[in-house]
Z-matrix of the N, CA and C atoms (Angstrom, degrees):
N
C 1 1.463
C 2 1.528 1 109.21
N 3 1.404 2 119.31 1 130.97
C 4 1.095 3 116.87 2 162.08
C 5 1.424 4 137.88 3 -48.65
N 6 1.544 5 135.38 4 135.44
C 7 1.310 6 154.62 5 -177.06
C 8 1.688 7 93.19 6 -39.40
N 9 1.447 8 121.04 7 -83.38
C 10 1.701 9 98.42 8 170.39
C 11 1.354 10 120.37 9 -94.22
N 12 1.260 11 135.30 10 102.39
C 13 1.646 12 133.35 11 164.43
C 14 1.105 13 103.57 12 -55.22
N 15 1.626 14 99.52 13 137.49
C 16 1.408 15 137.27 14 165.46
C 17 1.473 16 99.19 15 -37.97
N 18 1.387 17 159.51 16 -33.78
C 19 1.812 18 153.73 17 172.66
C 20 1.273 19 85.61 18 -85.87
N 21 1.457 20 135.70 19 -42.61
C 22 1.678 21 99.48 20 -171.56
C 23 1.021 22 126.13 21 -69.03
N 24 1.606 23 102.69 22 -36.40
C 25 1.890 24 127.58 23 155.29
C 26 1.775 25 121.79 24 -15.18
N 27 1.355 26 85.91 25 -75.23
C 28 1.847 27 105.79 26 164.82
C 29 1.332 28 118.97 27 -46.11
N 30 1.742 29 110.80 28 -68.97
C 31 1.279 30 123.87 29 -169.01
C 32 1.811 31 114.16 30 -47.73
N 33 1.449 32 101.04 31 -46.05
C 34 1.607 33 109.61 32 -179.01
C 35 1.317 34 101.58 33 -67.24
N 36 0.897 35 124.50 34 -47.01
C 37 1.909 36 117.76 35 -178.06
C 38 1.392 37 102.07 36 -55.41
N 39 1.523 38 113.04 37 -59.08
C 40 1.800 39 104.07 38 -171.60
C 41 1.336 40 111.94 39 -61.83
N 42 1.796 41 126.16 40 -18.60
C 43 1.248 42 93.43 41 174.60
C 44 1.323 43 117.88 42 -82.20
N 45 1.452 44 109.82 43 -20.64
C 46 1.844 45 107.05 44 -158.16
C 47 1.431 46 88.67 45 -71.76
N 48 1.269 47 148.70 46 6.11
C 49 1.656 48 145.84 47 -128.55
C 50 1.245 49 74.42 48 -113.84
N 51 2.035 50 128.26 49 -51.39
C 52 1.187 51 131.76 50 -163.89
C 53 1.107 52 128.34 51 -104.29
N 54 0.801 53 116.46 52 -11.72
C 55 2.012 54 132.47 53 175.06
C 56 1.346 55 114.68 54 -55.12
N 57 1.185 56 117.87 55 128.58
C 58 1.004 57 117.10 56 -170.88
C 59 1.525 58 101.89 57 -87.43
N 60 1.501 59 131.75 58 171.31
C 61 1.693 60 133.83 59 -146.18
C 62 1.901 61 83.48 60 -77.36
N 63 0.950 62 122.68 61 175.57
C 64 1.950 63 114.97 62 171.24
C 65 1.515 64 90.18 63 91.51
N 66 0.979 65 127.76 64 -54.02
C 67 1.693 66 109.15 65 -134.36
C 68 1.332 67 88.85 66 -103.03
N 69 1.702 68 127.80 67 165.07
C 70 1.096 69 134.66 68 -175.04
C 71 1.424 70 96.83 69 -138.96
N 72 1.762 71 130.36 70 125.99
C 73 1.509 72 122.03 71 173.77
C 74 1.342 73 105.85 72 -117.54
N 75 1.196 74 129.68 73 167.73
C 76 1.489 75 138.94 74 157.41
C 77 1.442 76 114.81 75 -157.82
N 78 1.464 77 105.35 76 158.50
C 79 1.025 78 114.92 77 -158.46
C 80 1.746 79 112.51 78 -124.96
N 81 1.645 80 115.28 79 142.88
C 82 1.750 81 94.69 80 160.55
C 83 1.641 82 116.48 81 -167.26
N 84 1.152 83 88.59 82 126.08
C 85 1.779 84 86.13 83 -175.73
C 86 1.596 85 123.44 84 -47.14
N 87 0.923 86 100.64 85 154.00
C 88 1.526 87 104.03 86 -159.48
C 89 2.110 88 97.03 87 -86.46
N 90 1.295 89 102.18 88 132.66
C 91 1.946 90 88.61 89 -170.37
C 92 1.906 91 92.48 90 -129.63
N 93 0.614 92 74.72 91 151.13
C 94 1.276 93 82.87 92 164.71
C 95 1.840 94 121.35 93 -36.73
N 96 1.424 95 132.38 94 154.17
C 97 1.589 96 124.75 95 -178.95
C 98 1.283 97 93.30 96 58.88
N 99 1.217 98 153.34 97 -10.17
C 100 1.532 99 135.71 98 171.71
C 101 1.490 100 118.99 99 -31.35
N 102 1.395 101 98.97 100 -37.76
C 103 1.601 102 94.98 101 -168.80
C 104 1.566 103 122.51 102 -91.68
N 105 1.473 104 89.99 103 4.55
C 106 2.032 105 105.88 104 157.72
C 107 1.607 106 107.92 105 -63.83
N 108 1.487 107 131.39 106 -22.64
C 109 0.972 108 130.28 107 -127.61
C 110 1.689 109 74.54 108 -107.59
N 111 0.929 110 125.41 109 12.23
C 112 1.812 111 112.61 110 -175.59
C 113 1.492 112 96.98 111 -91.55
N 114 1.311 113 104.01 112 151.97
C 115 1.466 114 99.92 113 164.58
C 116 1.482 115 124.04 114 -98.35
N 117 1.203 116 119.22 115 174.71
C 118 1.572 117 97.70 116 -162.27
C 119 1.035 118 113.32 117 -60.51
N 120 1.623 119 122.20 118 -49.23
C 121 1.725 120 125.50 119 -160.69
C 122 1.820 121 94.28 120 -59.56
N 123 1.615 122 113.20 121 -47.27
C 124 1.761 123 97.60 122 163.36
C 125 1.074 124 140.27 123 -32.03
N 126 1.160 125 100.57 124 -42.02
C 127 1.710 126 119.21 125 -166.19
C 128 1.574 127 102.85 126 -68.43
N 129 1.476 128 103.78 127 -55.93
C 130 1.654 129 106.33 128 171.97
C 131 1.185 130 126.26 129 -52.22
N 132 1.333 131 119.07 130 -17.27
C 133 1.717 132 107.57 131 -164.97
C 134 1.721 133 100.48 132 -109.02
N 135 1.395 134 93.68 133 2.94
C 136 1.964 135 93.21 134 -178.94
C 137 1.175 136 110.55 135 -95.83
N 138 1.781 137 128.71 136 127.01
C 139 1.343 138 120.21 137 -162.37
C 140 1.287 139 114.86 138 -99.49
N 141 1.807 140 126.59 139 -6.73
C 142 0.943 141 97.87 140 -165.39
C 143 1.987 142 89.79 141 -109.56
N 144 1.375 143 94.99 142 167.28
C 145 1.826 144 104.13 143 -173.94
C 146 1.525 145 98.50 144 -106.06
N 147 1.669 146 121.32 145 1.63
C 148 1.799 147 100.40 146 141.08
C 149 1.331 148 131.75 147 -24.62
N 150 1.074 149 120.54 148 145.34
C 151 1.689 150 122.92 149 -162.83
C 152 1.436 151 83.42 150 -121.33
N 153 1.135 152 130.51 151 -51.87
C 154 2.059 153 118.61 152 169.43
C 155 1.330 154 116.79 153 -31.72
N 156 1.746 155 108.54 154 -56.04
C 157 1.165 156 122.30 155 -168.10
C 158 1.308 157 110.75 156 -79.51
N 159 0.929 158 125.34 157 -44.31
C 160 1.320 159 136.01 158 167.35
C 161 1.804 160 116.71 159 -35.57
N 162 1.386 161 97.52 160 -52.93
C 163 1.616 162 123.22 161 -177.10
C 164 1.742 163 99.36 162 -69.52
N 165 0.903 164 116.05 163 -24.67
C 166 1.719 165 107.34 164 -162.10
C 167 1.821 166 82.71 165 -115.11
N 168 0.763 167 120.19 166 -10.00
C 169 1.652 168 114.04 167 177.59
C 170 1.521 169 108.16 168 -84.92
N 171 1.863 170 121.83 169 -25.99
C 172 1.322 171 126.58 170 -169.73
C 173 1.544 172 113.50 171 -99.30
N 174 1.882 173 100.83 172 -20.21
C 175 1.453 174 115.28 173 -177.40
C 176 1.795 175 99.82 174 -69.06
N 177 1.635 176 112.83 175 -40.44
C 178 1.356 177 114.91 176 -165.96
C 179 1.514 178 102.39 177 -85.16
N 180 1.525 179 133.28 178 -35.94
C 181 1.180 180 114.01 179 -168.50
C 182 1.589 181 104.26 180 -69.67
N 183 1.606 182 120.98 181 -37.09
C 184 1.712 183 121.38 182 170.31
C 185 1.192 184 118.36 183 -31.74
N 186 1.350 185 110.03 184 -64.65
C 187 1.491 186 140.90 185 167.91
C 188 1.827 187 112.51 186 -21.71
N 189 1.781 188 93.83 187 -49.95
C 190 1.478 189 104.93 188 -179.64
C 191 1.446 190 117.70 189 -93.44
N 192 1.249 191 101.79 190 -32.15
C 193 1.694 192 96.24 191 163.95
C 194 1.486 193 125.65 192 -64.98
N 195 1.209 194 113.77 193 -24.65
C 196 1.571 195 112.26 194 174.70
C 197 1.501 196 96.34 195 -73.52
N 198 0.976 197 133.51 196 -18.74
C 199 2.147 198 117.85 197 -170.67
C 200 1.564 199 76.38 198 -96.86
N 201 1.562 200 137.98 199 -42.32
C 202 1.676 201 109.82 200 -154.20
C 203 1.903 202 100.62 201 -73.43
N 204 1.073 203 129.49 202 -11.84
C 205 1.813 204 147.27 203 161.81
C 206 1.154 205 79.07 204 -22.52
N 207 1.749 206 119.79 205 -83.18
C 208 1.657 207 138.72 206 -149.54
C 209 1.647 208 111.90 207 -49.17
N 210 1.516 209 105.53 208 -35.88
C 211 1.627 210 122.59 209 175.68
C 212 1.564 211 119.48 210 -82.61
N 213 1.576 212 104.88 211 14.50
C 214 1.593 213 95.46 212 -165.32
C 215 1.575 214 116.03 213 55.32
N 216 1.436 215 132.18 214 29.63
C 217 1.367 216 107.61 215 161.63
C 218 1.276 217 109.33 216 -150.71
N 219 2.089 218 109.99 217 55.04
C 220 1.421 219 112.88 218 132.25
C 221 1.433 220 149.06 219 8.55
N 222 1.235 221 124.48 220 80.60
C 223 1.237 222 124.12 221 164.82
C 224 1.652 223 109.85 222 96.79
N 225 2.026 224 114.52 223 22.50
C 226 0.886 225 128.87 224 161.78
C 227 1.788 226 115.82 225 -57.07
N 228 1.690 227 99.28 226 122.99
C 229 1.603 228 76.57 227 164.55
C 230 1.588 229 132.49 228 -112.66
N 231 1.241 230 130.24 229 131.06
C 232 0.973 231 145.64 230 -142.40
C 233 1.441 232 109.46 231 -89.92
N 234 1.080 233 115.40 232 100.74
C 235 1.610 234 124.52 233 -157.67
C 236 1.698 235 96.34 234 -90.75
N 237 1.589 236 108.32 235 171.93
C 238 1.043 237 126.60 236 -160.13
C 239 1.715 238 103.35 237 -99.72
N 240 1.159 239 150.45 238 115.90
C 241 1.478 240 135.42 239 -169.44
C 242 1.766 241 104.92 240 -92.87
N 243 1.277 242 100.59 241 170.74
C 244 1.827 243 98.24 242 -171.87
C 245 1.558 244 96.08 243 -62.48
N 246 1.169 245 142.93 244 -20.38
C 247 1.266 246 113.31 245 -169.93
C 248 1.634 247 114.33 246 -113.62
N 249 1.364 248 100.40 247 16.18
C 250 1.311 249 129.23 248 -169.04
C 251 1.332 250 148.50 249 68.99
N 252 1.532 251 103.30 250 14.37
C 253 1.105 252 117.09 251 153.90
C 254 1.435 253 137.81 252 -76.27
N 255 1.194 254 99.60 253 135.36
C 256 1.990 255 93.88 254 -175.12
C 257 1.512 256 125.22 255 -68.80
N 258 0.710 257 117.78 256 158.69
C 259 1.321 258 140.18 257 -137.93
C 260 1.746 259 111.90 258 -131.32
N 261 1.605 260 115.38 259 87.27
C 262 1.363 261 108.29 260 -161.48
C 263 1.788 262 97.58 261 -110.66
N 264 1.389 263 84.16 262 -175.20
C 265 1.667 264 96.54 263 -163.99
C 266 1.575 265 94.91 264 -78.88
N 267 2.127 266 95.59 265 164.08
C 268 1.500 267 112.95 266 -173.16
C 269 1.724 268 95.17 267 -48.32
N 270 1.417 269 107.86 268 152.22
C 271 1.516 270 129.63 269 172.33
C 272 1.644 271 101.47 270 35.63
N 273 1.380 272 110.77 271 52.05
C 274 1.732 273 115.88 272 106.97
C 275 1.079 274 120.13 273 -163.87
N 276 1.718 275 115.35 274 178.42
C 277 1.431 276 136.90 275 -158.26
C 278 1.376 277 98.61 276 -121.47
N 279 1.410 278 113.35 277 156.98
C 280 1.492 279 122.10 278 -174.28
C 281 1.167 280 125.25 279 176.86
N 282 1.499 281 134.64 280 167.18
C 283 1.095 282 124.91 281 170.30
C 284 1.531 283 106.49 282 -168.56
N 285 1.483 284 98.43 283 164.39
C 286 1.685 285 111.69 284 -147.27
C 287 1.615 286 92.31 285 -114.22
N 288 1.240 287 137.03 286 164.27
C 289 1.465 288 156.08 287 171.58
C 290 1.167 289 119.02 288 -158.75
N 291 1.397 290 133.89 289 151.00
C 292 1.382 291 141.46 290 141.97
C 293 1.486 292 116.75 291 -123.86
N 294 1.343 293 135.36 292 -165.44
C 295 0.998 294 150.37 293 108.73
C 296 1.555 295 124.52 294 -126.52
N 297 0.913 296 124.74 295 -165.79
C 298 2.199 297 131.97 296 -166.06
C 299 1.674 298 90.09 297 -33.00
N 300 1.625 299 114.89 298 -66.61
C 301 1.091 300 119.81 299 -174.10
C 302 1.166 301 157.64 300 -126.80
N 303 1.484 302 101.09 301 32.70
C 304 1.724 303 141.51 302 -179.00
C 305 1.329 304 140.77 303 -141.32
N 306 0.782 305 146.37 304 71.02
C 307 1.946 306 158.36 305 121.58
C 308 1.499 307 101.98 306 31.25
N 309 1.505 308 134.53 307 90.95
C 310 1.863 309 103.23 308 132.60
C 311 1.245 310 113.97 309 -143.56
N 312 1.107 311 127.45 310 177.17
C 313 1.599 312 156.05 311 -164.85
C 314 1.126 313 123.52 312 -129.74
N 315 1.597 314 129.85 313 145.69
C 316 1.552 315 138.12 314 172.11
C 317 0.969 316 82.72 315 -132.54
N 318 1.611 317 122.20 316 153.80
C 319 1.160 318 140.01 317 179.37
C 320 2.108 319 93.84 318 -157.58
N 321 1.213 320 121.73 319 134.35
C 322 1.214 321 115.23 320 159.10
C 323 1.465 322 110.50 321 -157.31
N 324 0.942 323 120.71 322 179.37
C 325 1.797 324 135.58 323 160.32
C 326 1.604 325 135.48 324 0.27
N 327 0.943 326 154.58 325 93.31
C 328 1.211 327 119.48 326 -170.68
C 329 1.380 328 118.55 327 -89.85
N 330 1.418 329 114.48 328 -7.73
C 331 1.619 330 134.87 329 171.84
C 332 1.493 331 94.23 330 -67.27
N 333 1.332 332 125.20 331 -26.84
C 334 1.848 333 103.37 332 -153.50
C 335 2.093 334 87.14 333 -122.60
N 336 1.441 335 115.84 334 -19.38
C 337 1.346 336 96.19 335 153.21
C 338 1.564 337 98.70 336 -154.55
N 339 1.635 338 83.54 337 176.97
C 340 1.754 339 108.59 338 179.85
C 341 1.506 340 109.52 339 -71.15
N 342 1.246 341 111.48 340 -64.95
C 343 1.909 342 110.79 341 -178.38
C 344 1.666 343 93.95 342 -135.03
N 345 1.438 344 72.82 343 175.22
C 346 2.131 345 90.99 344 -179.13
C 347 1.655 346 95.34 345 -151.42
N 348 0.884 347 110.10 346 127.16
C 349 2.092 348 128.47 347 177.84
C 350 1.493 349 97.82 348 -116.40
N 351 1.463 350 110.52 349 137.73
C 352 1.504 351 111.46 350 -178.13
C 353 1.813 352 90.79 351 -137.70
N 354 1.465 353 131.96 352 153.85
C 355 1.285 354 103.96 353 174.57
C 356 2.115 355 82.12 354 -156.30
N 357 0.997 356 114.77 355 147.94
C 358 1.431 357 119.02 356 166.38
C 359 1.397 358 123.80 357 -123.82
N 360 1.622 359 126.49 358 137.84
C 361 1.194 360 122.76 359 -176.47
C 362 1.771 361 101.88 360 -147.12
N 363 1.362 362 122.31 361 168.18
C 364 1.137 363 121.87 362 -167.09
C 365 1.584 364 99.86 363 -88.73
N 366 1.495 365 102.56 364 143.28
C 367 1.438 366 99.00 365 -176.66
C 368 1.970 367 116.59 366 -84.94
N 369 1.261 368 97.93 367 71.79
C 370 2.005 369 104.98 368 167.04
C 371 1.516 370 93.60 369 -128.96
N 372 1.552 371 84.97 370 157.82
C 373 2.084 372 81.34 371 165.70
C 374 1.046 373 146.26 372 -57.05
N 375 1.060 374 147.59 373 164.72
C 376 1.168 375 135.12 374 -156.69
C 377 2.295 376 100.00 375 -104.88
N 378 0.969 377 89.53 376 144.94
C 379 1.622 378 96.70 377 -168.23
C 380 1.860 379 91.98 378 -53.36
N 381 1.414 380 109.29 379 151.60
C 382 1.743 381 107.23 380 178.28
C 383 1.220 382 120.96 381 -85.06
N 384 1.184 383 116.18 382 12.52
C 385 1.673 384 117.50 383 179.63
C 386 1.857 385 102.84 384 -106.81
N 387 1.105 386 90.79 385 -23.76
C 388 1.949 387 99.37 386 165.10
C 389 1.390 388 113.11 387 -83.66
N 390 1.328 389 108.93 388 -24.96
C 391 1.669 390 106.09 389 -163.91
C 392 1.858 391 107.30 390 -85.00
N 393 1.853 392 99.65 391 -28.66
C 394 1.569 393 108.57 392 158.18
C 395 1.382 394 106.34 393 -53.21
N 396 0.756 395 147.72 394 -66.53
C 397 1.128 396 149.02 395 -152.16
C 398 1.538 397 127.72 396 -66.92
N 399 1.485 398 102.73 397 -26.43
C 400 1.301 399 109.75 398 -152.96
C 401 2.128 400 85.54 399 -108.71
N 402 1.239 401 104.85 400 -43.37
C 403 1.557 402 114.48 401 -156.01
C 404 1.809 403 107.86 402 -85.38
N 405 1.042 404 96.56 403 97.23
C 406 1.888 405 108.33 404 -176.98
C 407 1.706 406 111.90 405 -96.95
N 408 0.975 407 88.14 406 166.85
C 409 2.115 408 98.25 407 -161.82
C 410 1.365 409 96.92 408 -68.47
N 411 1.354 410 140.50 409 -8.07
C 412 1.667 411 109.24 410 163.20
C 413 1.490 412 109.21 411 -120.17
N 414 1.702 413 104.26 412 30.24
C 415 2.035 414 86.43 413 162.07
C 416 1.352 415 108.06 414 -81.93
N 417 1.583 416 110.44 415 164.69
C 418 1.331 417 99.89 416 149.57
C 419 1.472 418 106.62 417 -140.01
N 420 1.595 419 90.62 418 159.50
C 421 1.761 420 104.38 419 -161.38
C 422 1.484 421 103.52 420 -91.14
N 423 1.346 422 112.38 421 137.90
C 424 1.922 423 106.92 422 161.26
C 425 1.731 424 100.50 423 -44.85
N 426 1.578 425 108.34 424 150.46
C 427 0.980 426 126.15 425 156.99
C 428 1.431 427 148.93 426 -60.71
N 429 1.541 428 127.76 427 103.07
C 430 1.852 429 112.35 428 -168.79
C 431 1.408 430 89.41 429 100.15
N 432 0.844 431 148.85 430 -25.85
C 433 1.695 432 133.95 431 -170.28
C 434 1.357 433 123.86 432 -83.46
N 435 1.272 434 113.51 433 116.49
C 436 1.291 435 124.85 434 -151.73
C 437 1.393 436 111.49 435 -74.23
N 438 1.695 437 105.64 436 -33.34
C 439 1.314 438 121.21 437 157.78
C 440 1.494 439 136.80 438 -85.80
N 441 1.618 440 119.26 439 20.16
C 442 1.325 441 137.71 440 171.95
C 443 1.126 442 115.24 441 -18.53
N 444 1.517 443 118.78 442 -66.27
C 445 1.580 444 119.22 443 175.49
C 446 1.686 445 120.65 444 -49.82
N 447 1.517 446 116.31 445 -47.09
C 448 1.155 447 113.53 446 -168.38
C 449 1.291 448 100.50 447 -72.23
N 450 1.122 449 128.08 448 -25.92
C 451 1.778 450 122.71 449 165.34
C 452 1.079 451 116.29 450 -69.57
N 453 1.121 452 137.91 451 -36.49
C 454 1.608 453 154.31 452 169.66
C 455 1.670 454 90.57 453 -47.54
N 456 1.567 455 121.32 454 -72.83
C 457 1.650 456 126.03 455 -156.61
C 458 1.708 457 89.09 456 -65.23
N 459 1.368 458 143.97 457 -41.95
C 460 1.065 459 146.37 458 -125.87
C 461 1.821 460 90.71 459 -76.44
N 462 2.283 461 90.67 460 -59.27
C 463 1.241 462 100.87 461 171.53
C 464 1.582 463 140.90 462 -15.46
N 465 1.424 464 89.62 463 -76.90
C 466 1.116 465 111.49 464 -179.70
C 467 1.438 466 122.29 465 -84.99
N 468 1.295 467 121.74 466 29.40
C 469 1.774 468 154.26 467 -178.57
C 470 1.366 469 87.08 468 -95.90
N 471 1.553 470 109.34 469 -89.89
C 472 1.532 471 132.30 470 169.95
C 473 1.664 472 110.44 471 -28.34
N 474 1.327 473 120.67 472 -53.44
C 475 1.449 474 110.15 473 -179.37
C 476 1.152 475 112.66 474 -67.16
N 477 1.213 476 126.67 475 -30.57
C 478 1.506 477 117.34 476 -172.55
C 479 1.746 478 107.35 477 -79.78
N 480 1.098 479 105.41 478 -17.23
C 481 1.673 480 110.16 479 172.65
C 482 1.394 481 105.24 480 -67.46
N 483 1.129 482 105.66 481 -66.40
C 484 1.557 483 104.06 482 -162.55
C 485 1.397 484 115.78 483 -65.59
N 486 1.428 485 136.95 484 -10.29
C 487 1.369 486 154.77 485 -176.64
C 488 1.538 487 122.99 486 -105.60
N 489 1.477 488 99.28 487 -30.77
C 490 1.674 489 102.51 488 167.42
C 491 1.540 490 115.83 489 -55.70
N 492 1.223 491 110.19 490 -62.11
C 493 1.737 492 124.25 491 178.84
C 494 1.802 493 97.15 492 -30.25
N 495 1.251 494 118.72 493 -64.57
C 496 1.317 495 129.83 494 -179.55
C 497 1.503 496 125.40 495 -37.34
N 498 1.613 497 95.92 496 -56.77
C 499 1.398 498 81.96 497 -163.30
C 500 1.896 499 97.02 498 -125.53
N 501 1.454 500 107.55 499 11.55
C 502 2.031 501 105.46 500 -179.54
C 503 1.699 502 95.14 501 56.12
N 504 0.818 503 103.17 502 34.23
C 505 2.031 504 88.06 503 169.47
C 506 1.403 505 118.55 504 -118.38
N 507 1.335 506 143.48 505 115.16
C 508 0.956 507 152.99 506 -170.92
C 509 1.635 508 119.55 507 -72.29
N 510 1.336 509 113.54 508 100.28
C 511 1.492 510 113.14 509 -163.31
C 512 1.711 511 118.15 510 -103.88
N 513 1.457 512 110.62 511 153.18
C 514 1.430 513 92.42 512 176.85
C 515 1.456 514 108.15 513 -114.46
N 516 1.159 515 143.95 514 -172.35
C 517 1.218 516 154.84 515 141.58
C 518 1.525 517 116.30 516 6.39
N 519 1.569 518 110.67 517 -83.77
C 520 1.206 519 129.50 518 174.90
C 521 1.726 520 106.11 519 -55.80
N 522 1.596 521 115.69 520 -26.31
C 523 1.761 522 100.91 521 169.32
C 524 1.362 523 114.64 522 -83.25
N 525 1.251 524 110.48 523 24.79
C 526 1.420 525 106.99 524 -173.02
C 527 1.979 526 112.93 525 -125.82
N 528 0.850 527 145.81 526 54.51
C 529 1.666 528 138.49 527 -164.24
C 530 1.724 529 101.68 528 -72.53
N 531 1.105 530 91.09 529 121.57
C 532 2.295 531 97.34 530 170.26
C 533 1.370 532 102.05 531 -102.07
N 534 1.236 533 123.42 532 161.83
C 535 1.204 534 125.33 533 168.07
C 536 1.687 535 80.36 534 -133.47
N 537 1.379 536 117.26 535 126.85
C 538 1.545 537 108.20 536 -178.99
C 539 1.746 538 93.80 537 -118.27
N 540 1.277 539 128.65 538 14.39
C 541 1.579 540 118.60 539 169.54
C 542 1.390 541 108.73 540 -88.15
N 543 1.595 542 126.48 541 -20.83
C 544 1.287 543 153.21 542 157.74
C 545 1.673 544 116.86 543 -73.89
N 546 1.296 545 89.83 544 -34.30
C 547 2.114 546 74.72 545 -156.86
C 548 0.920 547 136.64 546 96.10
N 549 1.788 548 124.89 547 0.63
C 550 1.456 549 107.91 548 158.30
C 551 1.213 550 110.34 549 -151.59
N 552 1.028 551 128.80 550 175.59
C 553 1.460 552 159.46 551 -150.77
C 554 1.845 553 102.81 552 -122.27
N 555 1.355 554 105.96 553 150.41
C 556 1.550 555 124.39 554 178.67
C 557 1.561 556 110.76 555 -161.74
N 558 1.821 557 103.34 556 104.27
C 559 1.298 558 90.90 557 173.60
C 560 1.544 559 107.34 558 -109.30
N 561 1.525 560 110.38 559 170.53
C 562 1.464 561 150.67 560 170.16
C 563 1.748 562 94.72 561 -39.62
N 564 1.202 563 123.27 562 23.47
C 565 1.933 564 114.54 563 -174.18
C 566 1.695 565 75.83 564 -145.30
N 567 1.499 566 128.20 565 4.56
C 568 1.763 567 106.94 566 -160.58
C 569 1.254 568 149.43 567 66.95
N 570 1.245 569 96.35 568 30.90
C 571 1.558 570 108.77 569 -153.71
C 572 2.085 571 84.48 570 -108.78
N 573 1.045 572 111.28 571 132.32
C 574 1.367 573 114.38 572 157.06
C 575 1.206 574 107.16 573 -107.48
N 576 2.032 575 114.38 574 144.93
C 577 1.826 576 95.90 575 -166.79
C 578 1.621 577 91.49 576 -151.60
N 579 1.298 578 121.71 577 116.51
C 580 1.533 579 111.03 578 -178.69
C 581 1.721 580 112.81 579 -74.45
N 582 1.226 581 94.06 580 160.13
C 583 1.411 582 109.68 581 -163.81
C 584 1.727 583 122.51 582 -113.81
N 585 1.168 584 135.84 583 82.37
C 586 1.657 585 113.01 584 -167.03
C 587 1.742 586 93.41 585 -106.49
N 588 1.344 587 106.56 586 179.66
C 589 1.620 588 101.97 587 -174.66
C 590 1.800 589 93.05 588 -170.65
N 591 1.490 590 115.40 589 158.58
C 592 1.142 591 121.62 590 171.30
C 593 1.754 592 112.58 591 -143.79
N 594 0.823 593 121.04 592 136.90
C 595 1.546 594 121.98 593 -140.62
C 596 1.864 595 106.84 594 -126.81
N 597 1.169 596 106.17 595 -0.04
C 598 2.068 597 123.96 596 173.68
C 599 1.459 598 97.54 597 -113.81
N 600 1.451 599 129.47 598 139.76
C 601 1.403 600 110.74 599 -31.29
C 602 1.253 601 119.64 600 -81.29
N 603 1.830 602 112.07 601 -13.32
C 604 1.099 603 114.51 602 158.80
C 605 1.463 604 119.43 603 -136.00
N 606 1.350 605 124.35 604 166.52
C 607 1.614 606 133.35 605 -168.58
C 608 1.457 607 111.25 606 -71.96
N 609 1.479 608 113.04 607 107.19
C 610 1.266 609 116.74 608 178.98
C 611 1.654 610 106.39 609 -127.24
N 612 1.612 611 101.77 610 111.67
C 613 1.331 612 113.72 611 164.16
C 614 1.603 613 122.38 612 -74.59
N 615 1.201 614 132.85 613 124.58
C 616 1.315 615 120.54 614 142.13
C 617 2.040 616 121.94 615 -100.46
N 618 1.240 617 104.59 616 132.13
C 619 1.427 618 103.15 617 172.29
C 620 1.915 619 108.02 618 -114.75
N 621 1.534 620 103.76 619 147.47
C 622 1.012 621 88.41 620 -156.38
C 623 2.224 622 94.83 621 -140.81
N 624 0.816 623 167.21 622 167.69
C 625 1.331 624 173.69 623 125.82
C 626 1.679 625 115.55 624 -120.58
């Protein structure tokens, strides 16, 4: 496979399309040997000895070390925290995603924000026994989108990233309401959290406060 694939090609354009000015994303398909790509102190703090997981855990931290370059802090390694969130260097915020077959990262500022949640999912609907679950009486869905829900779950994937770091509180669904015709999110801890997303070729939320 080529160094940039034609979806990472796409994917990086649709996010920078949505990012708000601050934030930095990247993207990378997950290839095979990815999970050479950990660095050691990484390697140690990841518990499980999945070789998938492993692989999509080394595709995204790469992914994030090329944006921490932009911050002066090169070849940081990005450890695993007890609740499993990563864990980046003094003055910045960030966050890691995959799904089956894609890698990306936000990483930005901590002077210009508090947290950043990034979360990726494939753009089809989301099965209806997930979409119960996930979709409560004050979200609201973009309009015409066939895949509403999976943008809806994606959302609020991303919000709970960027808000956990903050406040250690463990949220579900129902602590979470998006309004995505607006752009933001308000959970049950008080957190107001804007929301942008890009949905070709695949659905990439960033949440950001």
């Amino acid at each position: 496979m080529a160094r940039f694939d034609p979806l990472e090609i796409a994917l990086n354009q649709a996010m920078q399309a949505v990012a708000t000015a601050g934030i930095s994303t990247a993207c990378r398909v997950i290839r095979d040997g990815d999970e050479t790509r950990l660095l050691a102190d990484e390697n140690a703090t990841l518990p499980t000895r999945n070789p998938v997981r492993r692989r999509a855990s080394g595709a995204a931290r790469l992914a994030a070390r090329e944006l921490l370059i932009k911050h002066g802090r090169g070849g940081f390694a990005i450890l695993r925290g007890s609740s499993g969130e990563p864990i980046w260097p003094s003055g910045i915020v960030g966050s890691l995603a995959h799904d089956d077959d894609m890698a990306v990262a936000a990483v930005a500022s901590s002077a210009d924000f508090l947290s950043v949640g990034i979360d990726v999912e494939p753009a089809i609907a989301l099965p209806e026994d997930i979409a119960a679950l996930v979709k409560q009486p004050g979200d609201r869905l973009p309009e015409g989108a066939a895949d509403a829900d999976r943008i809806l779950f994606c959302a609020k994937e991303a919000v709970y990233k960027a808000v956990y770091p903050l406040d250690r509180v463990v949220l579900n669904y129902d602590d979470i309401i998006v309004d995505l015709q607006q752009g933001y999110a308000h959970t049950t801890t008080g957190r107001t959290v804007r929301v942008v997303f890009c949905r070709a070729p695949k659905i990439i939320m960033l949440a950001y406060l």
